[in-house]
C-alpha positions in Angstrom: -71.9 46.3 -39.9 -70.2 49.2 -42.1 -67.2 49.0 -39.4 -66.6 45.4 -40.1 -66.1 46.1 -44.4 -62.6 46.9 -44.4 -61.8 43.5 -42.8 -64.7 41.9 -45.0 -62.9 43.7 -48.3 -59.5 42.4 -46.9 -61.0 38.7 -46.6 -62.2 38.9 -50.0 -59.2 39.9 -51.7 -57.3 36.9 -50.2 -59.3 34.5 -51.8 -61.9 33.7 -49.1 -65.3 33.4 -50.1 -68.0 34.7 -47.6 -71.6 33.1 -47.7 -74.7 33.9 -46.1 -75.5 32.1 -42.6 -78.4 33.4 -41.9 -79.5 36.8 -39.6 -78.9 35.6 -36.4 -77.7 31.9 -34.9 -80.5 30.4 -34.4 -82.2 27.1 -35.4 -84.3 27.9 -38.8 -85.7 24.3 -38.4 -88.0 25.8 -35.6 -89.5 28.9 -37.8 -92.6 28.7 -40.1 -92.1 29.3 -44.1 -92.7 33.2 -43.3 -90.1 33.4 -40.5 -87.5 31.7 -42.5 -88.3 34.0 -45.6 -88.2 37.4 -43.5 -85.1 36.0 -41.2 -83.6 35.6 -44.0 -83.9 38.7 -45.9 -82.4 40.4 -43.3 -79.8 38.8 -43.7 -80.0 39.4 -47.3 -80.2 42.9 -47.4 -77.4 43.3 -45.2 -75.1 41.8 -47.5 -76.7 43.5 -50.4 -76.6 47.2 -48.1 -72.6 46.4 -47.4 -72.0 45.0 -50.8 -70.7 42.0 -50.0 -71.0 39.7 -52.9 -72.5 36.0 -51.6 -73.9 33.0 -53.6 -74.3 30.5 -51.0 -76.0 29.8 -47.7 -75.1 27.7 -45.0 -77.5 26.9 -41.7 -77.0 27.6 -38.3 -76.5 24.1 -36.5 -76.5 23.2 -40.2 -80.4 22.4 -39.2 -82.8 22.7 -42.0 -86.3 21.4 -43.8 -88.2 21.8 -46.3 -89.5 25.2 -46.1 -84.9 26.3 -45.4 -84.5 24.5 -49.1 -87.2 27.1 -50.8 -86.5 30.4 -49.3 -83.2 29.4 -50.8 -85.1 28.6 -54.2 -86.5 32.1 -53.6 -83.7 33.8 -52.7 -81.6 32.6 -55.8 -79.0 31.3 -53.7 -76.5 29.4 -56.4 -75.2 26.7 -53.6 -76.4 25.3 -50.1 -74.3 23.3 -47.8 -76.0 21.9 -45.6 -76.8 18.0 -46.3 -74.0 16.1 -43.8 -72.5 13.1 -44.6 -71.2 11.0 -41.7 -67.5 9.0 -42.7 -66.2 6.5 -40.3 -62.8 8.5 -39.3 -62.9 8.0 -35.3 -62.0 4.7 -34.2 -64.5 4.0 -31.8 -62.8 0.4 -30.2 -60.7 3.3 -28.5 -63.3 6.0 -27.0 -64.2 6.5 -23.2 -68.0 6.2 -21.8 -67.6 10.1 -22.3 -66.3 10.2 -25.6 -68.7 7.7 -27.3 -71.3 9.8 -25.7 -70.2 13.1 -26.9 -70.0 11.0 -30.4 -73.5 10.2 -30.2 -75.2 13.1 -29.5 -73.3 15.2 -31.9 -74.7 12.3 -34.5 -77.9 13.0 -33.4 -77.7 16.6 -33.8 -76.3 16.9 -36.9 -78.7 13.8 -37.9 -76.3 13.0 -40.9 -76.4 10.4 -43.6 -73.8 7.5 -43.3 -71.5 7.9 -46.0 -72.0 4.2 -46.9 -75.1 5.6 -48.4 -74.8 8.7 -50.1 -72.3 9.6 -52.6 -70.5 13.0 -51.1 -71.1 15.1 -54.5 -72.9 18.4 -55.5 -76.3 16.8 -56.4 -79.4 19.6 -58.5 -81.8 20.9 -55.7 -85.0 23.0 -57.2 -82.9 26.3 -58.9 -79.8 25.5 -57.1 -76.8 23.1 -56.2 -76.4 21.2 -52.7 -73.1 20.6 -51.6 -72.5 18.1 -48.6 -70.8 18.6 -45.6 -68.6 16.2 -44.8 -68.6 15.0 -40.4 -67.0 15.1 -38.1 -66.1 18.3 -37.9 -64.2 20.4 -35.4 -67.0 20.6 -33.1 -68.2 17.0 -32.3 -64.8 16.1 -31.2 -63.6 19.2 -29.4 -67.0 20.5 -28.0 -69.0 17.1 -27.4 -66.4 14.6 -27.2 -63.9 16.9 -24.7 -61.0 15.5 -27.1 -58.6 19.4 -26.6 -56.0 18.0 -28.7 -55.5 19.4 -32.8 -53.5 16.8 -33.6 -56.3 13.9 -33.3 -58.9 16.3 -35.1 -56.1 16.7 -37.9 -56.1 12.8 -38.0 -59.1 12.4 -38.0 -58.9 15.1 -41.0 -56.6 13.5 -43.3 -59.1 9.9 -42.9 -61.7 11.5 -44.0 -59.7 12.9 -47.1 -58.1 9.5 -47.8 -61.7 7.9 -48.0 -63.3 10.7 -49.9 -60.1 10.7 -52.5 -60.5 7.0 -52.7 -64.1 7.4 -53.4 -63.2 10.5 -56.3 -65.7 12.2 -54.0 -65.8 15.6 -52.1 -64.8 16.8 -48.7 -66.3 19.9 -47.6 -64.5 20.4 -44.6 -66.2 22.3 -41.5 -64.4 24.5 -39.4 -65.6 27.3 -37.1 -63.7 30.5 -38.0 -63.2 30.9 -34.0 -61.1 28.1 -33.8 -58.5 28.5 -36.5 -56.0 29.8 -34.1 -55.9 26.4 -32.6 -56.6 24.5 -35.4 -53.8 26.6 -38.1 -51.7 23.5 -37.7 -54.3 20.8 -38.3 -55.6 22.8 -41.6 -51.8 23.7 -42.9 -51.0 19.9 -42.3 -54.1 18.4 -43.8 -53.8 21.2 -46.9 -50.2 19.7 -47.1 -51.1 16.1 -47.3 -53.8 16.9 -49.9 -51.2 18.3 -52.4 -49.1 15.5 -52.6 -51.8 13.3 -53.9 -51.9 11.3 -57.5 -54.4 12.0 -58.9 -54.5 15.9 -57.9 -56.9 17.6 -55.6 -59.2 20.5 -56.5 -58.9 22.8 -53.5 -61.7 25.4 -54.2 -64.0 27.7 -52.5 -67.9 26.4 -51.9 -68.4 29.0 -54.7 
């Protein structure tokens, strides 16, 4: 880990902001109260050890419960992100037997809550503030739906900006860090669009 500060410090000083995602990739959702709490803590203290400043926490497979929501009480997290939101920004009338499948089961992983019925804003958890995620993200399409092309995923991008904007709500946009070689285009396009909206966008950091 102590290798890895130079490029963490450098990350940092850009602007990013680096949250906690738990010790290892694995499904929390599956661990008692006690494994959650001393899973993590590791991770914790490893921040803490490489003095990496954090305030948020966001779950592998973005799968949590209950007993996820108080170790992050405990932990005195100041944000989660981890409640999806599902917005209508594929147009399904044009998908293959393949693609609507891949659709479906990322739904069913991700078990989000139709935008129709939730309003995408920070709501109070106990001790802390949950921030929604906002689907699909880059890995439904790419991964599940076998779509290889950044141009759709930047489409389908920009719909699900033009429907939160309408809405004055958030989009918390998820995108796996391994993928923003392919995706540079997508974001730098979708970050374009954004600015040229009336009235203005807040582009911010979870934090």
């Amino acid at each position: 880990a102590e290798s890895l500060i130079p490029l963490l410090d450098t990350i940092i000083e850009r602007g990013a902001e680096l949250a906690v995602h738990a010790w290892s990739h694995i499904d929390l959702s599956a661990l008692d109260l006690a494994g959650q709490r001393a899973h993590m803590g590791r991770a914790v203290e490893l921040f803490r050890s490489c003095s990496v400043p954090f305030t948020g926490f966001r779950a592998p497979y973005l799968h949590w419960n209950d007993d996820t929501m108080k170790v992050v009480g405990e932990f005195q997290f100041r944000y989660s992100s981890n409640q999806t939101v599902w917005w209508d920004a594929i147009d399904t009338t044009g998908l293959d037997p393949r693609e609507r499948e891949g659709m479906e089961r990322g739904m069913a992983f991700y078990r989000p809550i139709p935008a129709a019925e939730i309003r995408a804003l920070p709501f109070r958890r106990d001790g802390f503030v949950e921030i929604p995620v906002s689907l699909p993200d880059d890995e439904i399409p790419l991964d599940r739906m076998y779509i290889h092309d950044a141009d759709y995923l930047g489409a389908m991008w920009r719909r699900i900006f033009e429907l939160t904007h309408a809405r004055g709500e958030l989009f918390a946009l998820q995108l796996h860090p391994e993928r923003i070689d392919f995706f540079a285009g997508a974001l730098r396009g979708l970050l374009s669009h954004v600015r040229t909206r009336e009235p203005g966008v807040w582009i911010a950091t979870l934090d």
